[in-house]
Each structure stands twice: as C-alpha cells, then as structure tokens.
C-alpha positions as CSV (number, residue, x, y, z in Angstrom):
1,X,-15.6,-16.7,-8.7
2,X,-19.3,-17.5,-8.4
3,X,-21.6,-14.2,-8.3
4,X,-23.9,-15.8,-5.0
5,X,-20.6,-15.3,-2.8
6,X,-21.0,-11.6,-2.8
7,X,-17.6,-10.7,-2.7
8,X,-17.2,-12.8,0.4
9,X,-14.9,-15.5,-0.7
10,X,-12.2,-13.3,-2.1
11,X,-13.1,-9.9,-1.0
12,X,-14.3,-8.3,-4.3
13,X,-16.8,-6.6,-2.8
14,X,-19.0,-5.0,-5.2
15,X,-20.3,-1.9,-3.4
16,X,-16.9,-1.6,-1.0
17,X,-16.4,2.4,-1.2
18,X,-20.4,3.1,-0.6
19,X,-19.4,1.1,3.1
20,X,-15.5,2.7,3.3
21,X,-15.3,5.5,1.5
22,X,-11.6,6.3,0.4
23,X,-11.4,10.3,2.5
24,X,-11.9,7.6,5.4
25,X,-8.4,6.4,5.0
26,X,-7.1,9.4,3.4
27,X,-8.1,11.5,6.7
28,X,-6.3,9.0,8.8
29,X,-3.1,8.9,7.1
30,X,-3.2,13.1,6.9
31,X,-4.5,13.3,10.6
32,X,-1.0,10.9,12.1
33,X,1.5,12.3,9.3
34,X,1.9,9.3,7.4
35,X,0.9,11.2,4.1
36,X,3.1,13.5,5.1
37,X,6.1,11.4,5.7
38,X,6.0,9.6,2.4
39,X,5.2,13.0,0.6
40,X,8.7,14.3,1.8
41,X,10.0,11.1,1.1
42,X,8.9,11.1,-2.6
43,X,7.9,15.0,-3.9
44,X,10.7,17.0,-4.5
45,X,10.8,20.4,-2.6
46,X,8.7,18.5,0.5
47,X,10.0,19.1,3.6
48,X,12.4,16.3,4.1
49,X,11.4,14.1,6.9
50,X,13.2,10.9,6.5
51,X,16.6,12.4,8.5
52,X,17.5,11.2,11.6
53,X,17.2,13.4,14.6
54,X,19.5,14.0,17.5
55,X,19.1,10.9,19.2
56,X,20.0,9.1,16.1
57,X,16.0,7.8,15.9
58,X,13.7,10.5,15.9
59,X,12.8,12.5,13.0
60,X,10.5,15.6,13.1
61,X,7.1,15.7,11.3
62,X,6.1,19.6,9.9
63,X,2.7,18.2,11.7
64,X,2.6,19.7,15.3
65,X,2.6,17.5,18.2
66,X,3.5,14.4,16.9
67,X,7.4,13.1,15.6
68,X,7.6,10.1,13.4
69,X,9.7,7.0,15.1
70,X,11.1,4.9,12.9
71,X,11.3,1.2,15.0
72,X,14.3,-0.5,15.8
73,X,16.7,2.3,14.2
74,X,20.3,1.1,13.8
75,X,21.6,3.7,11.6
76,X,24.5,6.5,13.1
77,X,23.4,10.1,13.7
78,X,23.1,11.6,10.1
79,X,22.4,9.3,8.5
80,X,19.3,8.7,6.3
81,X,16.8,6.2,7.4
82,X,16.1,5.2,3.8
83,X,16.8,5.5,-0.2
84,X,17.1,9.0,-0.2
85,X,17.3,9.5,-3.8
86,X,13.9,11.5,-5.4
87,X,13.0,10.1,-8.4
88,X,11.8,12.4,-11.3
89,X,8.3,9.8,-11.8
90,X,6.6,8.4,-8.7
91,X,5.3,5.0,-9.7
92,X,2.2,4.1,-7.4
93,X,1.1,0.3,-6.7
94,X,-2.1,-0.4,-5.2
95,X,-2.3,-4.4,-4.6
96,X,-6.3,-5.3,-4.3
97,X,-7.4,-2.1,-5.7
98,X,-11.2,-3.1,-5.6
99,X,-12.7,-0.7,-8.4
100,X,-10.7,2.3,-7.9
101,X,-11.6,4.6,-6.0
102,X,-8.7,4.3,-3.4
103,X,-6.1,4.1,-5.3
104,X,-7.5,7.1,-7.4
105,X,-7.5,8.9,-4.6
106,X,-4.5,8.5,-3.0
107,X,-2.3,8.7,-6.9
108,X,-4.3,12.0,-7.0
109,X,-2.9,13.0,-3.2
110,X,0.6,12.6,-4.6
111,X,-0.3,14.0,-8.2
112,X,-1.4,17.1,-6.1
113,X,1.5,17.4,-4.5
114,X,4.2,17.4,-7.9
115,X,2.0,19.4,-10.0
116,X,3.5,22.8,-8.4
117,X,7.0,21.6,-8.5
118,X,7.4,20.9,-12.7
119,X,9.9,18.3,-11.5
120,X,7.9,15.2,-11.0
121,X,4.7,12.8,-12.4
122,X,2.8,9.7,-11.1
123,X,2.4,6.8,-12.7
124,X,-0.5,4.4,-11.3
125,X,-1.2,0.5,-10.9
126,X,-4.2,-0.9,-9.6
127,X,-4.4,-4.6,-9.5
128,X,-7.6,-6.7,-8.4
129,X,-8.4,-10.5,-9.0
130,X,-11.7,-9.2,-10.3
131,X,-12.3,-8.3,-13.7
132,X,-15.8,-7.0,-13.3
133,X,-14.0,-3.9,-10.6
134,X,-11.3,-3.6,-13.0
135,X,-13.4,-2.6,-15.7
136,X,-15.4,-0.3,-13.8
137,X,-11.8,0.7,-12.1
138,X,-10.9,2.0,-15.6
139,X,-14.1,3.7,-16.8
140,X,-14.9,5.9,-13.8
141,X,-11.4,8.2,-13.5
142,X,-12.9,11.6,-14.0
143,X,-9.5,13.3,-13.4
144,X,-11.1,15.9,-11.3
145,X,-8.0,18.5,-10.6
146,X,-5.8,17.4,-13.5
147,X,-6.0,19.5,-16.4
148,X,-6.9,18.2,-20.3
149,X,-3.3,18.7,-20.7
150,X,-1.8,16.6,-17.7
151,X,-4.6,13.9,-18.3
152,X,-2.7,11.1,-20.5
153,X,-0.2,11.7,-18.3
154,X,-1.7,10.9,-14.8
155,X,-4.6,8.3,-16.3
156,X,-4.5,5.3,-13.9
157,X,-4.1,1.8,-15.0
158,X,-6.0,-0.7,-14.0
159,X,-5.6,-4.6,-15.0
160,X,-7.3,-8.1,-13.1
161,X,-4.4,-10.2,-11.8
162,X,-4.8,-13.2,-9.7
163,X,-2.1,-11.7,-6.8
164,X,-1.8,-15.0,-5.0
165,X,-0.2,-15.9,-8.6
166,X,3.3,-15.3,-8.4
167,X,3.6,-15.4,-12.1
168,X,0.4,-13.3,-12.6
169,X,1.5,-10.6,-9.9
170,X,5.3,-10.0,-12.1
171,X,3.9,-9.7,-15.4
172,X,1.2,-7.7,-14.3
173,X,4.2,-5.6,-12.7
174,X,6.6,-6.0,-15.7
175,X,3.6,-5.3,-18.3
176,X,3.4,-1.9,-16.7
177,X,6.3,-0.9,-16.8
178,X,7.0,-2.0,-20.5
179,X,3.9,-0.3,-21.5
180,X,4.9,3.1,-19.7
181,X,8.6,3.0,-21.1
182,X,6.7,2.4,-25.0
183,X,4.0,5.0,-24.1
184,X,6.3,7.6,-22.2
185,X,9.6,6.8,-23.7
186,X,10.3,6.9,-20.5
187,X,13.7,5.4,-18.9
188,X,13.1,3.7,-15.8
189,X,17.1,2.5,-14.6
190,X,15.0,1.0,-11.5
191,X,11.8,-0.8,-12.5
192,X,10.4,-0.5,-8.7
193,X,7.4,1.7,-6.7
194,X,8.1,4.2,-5.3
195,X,5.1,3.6,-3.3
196,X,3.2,0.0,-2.8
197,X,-0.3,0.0,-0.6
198,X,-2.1,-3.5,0.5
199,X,-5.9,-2.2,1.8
200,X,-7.3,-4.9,3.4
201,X,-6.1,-7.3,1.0
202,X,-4.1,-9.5,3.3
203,X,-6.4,-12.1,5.0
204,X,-7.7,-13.0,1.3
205,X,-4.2,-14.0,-0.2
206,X,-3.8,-16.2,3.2
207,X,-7.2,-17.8,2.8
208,X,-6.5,-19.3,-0.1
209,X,-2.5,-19.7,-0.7
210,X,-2.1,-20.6,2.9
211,X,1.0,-19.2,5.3
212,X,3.3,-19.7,2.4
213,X,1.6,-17.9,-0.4
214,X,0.6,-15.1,2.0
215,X,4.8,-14.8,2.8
216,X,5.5,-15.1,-0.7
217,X,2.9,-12.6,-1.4
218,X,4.2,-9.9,0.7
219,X,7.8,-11.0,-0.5
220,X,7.1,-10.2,-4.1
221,X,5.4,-7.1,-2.6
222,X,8.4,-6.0,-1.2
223,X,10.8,-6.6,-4.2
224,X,8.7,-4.2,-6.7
225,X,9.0,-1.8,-3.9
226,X,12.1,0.7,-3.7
227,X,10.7,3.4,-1.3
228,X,7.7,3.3,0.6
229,X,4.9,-0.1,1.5
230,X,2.2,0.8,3.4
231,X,-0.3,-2.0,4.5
232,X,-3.4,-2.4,6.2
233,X,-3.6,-5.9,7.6
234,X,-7.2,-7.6,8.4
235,X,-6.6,-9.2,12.0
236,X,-7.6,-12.6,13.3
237,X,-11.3,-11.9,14.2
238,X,-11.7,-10.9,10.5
239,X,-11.2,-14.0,9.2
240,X,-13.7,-16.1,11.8
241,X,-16.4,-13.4,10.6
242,X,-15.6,-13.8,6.9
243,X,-16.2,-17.5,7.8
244,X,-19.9,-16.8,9.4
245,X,-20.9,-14.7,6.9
246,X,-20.4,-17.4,4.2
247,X,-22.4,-20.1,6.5
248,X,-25.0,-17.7,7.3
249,X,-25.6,-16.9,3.2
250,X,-26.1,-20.6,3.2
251,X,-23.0,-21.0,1.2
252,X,-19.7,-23.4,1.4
253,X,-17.7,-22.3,4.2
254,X,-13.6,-21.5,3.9
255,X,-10.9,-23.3,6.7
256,X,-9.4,-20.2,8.4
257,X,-8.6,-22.4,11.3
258,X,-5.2,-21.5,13.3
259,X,-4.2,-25.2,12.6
260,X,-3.8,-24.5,8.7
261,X,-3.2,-20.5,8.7
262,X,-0.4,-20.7,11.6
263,X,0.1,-16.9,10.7
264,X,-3.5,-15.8,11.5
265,X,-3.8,-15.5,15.5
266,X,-0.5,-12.9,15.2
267,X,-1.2,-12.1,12.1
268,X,0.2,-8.7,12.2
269,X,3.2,-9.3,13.9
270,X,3.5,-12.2,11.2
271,X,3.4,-10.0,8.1
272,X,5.7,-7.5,10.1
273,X,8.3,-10.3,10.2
274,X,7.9,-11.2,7.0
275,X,8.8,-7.4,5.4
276,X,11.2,-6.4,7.8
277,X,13.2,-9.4,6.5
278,X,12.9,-7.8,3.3
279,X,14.9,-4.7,3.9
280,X,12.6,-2.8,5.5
281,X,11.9,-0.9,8.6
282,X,8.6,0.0,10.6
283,X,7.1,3.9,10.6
284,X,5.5,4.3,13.8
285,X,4.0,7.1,15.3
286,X,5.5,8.6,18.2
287,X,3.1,11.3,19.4
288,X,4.8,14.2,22.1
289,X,2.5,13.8,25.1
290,X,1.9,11.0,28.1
291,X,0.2,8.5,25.8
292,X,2.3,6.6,23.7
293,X,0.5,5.5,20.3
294,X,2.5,2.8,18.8
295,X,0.1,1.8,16.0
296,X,-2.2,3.6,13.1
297,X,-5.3,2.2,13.3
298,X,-9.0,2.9,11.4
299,X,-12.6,3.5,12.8
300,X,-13.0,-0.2,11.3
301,X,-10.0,-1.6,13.8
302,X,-7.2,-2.2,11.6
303,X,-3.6,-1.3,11.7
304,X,-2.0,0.7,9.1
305,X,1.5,-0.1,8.7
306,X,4.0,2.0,6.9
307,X,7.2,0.2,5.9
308,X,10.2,2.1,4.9
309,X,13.1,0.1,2.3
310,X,16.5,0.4,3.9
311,X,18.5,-1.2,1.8
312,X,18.5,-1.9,-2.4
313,X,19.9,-4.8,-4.0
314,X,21.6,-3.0,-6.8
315,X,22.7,-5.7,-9.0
C-alpha cells in the first residue's frame, strides 16, 4: 500500500472516525431497533424478540412504534426465526475494523448489556488490511466502563489480515479462537460469531478481487457466522467517486467499471443474494404508521442490512 493514496485505494483511511464518528452508527442502529433485536437475540435475560408473531412474520420490538419484519418468512407460527440457543460468550467480528473505534464501541454496547446478568462475556475481533490502524487499533482501548477486574476479559483483539485473502481471512479467524480457548480455557463446541459487522468495507473487497472474491468474501463471512451479520454496503456511486478522487490526487486510477464489477450497479441487492444463499434471512424494519420503511439507512446514504442465520450445518 503506498502512503500518497491516502487511504483511497483500499479504504484505510487514516483519520476515518474524526469524519464518522462511531455514536453515528450506534444512534442509528438504537433509534430503528436493530441493537435491540440482536441484544435479545444474544444477552441472556433480553427481552426475546426473535419469535414469531401472530401472522407467523411479525415479531414485536420493546421499542414503541416500530415491529421488526423479518423478509420472506417461511417458518409456521411458533416457531423461531433463528438459532435460538444463547451462548454463555458472545464472540464479536468486525471485518475492516479501520483502527477501532467502531468495533470498540459496539463490543462495549453488548459488554454493557451482559455485565448485569453474570451469565455471559464478549470476546472481540477486529480485522483490517492495514497494519499501521491495527496497531493503533490495539493501543487506544481505554476500557472506559469495564472495571480492572473485567479488563483481560473484555480487551479487544486486533490483527492486519488481507480479507480478500481467503487463507488470510480463516487463520485470522481460527488464530482467535485458538488463542482464546489457550488464554480462557475456554470450550468453544461452535467456533462461530455470534455477531459479524462489514462497515463500509464491501466496495473495497470488490475493487480488487472482482465479483468472485467479493461473493467469496461475503461467503466466508457467513460461514464464521452462527447468529447475527449485519452489513453496511457502499452503493454504486461510491465506487465512481472513489475513482475521481484517485485521478484528481493525480494518482493511478482503479477499473470500477460495470463491465468488470457486474455486481456493482445492484450492488446491494447483489450481496443480499449472495447471504441469503447462505442460510440467512433479511431484518427489515417495519415501522406501524402509513409510511413503509423497508431499509436502514445512514446520514452518509448507505443501507444497513441485518442478516439473521436460519439454519446451521451441524456436522
């Protein structure tokens, strides 16, 4: 990676937070009752949202005046929409982490949210093609909130992985959870996330693994997933800036053309295909009044999708 780019080639911005700072996404999430919904989907004692309602696809938010819908619902009336088990250690995967401060925050948001129970840790990953973030990443956790006692416990991890490397992206994965089993003596039956986010990390995996290495990307995504993905895609006019501002720095220019990236000019849709084939399903929001609101989206115009697993290979 050459220094001149800025953080425009492969999105390692190095002042990204001072631009989007992390309570920007956090209030979002909190405000539509996404937060909420993977909360009761992961803490135990949370209200437990992931039911199904009457009609065999609603299910009822605690939030007031809004209901979660979970898209294209084919289970029977009773039935859970997803793994319903709790396990006893939430393990937290942020793909394209950046140096931190996102993924800090939201492991702390969950870490918040077990600490009353006595039932329950978190266990964080944050992965970032850039080593310079990752060390920084790893230096500035102040574990503000977590007592001296709690703070082995909850200290993030933080490690540079190339994530359109499909052998970097599992060892990085497998490391971690080797590590925490030595560390912990933990025994982890499932070696999956409860919880895998993808912040604008999308469009830079496409750029340079092309349609194919994005799909295998969110692919390998899913498979270290058990519970909960939540992604927020760039869309197609992000990629024809990311272009301009390259050529206007004066330096070499990337092909994000539509005849190479085929994904890009549906581009959400696209990575929607790609995960529901996975064995998941869609969380939209469904709010109670005229206006129907079928997608999340932030001041910056991007879609937050919240995918749910549906089914487990347990073999």
């Amino acid at each position: 990676m050459d220094a001149e780019d800025k953080g425009h080639r492969h999105g390692n911005f190095p002042n990204y937070y001072n631009f989007h700072p992390p309570q920007n996404r956090l209030l979002i999430l909190e405000q539509c009752g996404l937060m909420t919904y993977i909360r009761g989907g992961l803490v135990i004692g949370s209200d437990d949202v992931s039911k199904l309602g009457d009609d065999g696809s609603k299910l009822t938010s605690p939030r007031k005046k809004s209901r979660l819908d979970i898209a294209a619902c084919a289970a029977t009336v009773g039935e859970t929409c997803s793994i319903a088990v709790k396990d006893d250690i939430i393990y937290y995967c942020d793909l394209g982490c950046n140096e931190g401060d996102l993924t800090i925050a939201m492991a702390l948001s969950l870490w918040k949210a077990v600490h009353n129970n006595k039932k329950q840790t978190v266990r964080c990953l944050g992965l970032d093609i850039d080593s310079t973030l990752i060390e920084r990443a790893s230096n500035k956790f102040s574990c503000k909130g977590v007592d001296d006692k709690e703070k082995e416990e909850f200290m993030p991890v933080f490690k540079d992985c190339n994530l359109c490397s499909s052998d970097a992206h599992n060892n990085a994965c497998s490391s971690f959870f080797a590590d925490s089993t030595k560390k912990h003596q933990e025994i982890i039956p499932r070696k999956m996330f409860s919880l895998t986010t993808i912040f604008s990390t999308t469009m830079w995996i496409h750029i340079h693994s092309g349609d194919e290495g994005l799909t295998k990307f969110l692919e390998r995504a899913c498979g270290w997933t058990k519970k909960y993905l939540l992604i927020e895609p760039q869309h197609s006019g992000c990629y024809r800036k990311a272009k301009v501002r390259l050529r206007k720095m004066k330096r070499p220019e990337i092909d994000v053309s539509a005849e190479r990236l085929k994904m890009r000019n549906q581009i959400e849709n696209e990575i929607e295909k790609v995960v529901t084939g996975c064995g998941f399903r869609r969380v939209k929001i469904d709010l109670e009044a005229d206006e129907q609101v079928d997608d999340v989206r932030t001041a910056w115009n991007r879609t937050l999708q919240l995918y749910e697993r549906t089914e487990i290979d347990e073999d």
